[in-house]
N, C-alpha and C positions, 0 to 999 in steps of 0.2 A: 531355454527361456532367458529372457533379457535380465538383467541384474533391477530390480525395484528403482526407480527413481524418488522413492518415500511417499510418506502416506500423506494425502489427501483429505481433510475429514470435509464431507458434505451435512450441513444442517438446514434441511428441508424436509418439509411437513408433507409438499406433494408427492406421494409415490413414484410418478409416471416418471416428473422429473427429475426427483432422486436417481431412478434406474436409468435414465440417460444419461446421465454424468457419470454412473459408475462405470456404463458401459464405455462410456469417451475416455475418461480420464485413464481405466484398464490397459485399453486397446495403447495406451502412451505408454504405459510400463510404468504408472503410479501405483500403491495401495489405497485402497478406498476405507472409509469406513461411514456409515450413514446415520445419521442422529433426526432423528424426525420431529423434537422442540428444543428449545432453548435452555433448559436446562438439562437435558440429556445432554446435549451441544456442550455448552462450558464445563461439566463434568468431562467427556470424552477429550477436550481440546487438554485439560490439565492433564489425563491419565497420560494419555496417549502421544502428547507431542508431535502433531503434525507438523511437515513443513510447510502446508498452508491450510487454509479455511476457507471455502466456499458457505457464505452464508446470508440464509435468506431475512429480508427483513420482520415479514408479519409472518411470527412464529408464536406457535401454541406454548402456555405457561411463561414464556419470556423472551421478549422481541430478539431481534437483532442485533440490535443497536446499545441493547442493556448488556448482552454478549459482550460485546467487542469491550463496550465499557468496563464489564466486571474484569477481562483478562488485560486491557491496560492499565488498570487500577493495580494489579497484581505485579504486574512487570513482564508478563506476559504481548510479546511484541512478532506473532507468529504473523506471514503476512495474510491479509484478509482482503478478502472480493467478496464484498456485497452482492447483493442482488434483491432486486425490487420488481414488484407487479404495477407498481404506481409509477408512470414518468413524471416524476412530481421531484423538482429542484429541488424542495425545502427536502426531501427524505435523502436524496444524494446527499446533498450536502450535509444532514443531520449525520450521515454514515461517515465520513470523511472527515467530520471533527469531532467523533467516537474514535477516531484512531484507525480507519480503514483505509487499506493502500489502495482500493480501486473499487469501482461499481460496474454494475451492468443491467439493463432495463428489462424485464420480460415482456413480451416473448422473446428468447435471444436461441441462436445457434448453437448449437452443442462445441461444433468447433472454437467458434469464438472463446466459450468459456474458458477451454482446455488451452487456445493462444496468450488468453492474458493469464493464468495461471503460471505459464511459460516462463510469462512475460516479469510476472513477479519475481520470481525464484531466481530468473536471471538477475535482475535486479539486487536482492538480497543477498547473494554472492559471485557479484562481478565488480569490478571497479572502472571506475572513467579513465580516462588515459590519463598520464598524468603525475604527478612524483605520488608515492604511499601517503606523506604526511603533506597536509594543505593547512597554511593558517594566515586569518587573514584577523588583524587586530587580536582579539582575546579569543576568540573562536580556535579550537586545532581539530584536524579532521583526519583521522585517520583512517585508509582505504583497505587497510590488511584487516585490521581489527573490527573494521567498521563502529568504532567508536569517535563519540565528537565531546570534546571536552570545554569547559567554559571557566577561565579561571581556576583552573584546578581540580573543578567538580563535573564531574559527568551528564551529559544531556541524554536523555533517551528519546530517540526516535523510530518513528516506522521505516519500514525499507524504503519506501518511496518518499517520507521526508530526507532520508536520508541520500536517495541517489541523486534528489533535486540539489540540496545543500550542495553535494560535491560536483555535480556537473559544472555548476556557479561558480564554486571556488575554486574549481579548475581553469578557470576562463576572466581571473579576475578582470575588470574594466569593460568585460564585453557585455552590449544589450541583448537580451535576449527575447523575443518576442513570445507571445502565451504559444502560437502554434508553435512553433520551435522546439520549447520548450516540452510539450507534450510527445513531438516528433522522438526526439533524442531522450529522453527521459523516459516517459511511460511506454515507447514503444510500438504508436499506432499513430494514426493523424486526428483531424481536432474535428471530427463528427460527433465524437464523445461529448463535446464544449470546455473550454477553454477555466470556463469557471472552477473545475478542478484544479488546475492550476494554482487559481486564486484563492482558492481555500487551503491547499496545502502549504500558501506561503503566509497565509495568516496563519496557521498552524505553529509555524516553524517561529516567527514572531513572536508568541505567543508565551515559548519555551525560552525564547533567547531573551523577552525583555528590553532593558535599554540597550544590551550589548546586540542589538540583531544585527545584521551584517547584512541586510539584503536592503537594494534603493529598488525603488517604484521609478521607474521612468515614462512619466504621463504620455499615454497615447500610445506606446511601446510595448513596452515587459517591464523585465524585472535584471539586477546586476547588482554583483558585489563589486564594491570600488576597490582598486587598489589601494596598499595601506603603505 
């Protein structure tokens, strides 16, 4: 048997689709483990330490989105895929400035789940090409440690605000457009919409304050300037 690629925790209340993802996620050579509300879910995610979170929005005793919240509140920054019965932008996006590295709409494909699960993990421990240490004004970004530093002081981010920060400031002066962006970053093309994008860099904004590093290029993307 193939050596574990780590656990997995799923927090879903549907049976059917619980045992599909365990069965998918299995057949990969992950651990599973299955929480069927939101507070079994945040209990399991603290004992247990997954390397990721599949997690559903409308959960019994306590949503989704309060999840993600209570374990970025904590410092808890495991990565997390959403997942919603609603295609409803305002719940995406509600998930995504909770702290979630990615969403996916129900009914979705088993595979799919299991590719961007992939797709995180790679993320969370891959680097862009590039020198280790990136810094552009007061920002420093380092690729080994996956730490981004501001002034001195430490920023925490998700894996995915983080791979965006470093693909940018690997690239300083270049434009980069939302599909692009999503191509080379997240991993997949812009069926998803673009608007993720847009909310991870208001995210990132957000944490950085005055010192952000990132320019809006109207009708474009998004670029860090040369400093």
């Amino acid at each position: 048997m193939s050596e574990s690629k780590g656990l997995v925790l799923v927090v879903e209340d549907e049976k059917t689709i619980a045992d599909v993802l365990r069965m998918y996620l299995s057949r990969e050579g992950f651990g599973v483990h299955v929480a069927t509300d939101g507070a079994a879910g945040l209990a399991a995610a603290k004992q247990l330490r997954p390397v990721a979170i599949i997690l559903d929005v409308g959960l019994p005793i306590m949503d989704g989105t309060e999840v993600c919240r209570e374990l970025r509140t904590s410092g808890d920054w495991t990565p997390i895929l959403f997942c919603t019965a609603r295609d409803d932008e305002v719940d995406r996006i509600l998930g995504l400035e909770m702290g979630g590295d990615d969403y996916i709409t129900k009914p979705f494909s088993p595979r799919e789940v299991v590719a961007r699960v992939k797709s995180i993990l790679r993320r969370s421990s891959g680097r862009i090409d590039g020198a280790a240490e990136l810094e552009i004004g007061e920002v420093i970004l380092n690729q080994d440690t996956r730490r981004v530093a501001l002034s001195g002081g430490e920023i925490s981010l998700t894996a995915t605000e983080f791979d965006l920060l470093a693909y940018l400031m690997s690239r300083p002066g270049r434009v980069f457009s939302r599909d692009e962006l999503l191509s080379h970053v997240w991993g997949y093309e812009s069926v998803v919409g673009t608007r993720t994008v847009d909310v991870h860099v208001a995210q990132l904004r957000a944490k950085f304050g005055d010192h952000d590093p990132i320019r809006t290029v109207r009708g474009v993307g998004y670029s860090v300037d040369k400093v």
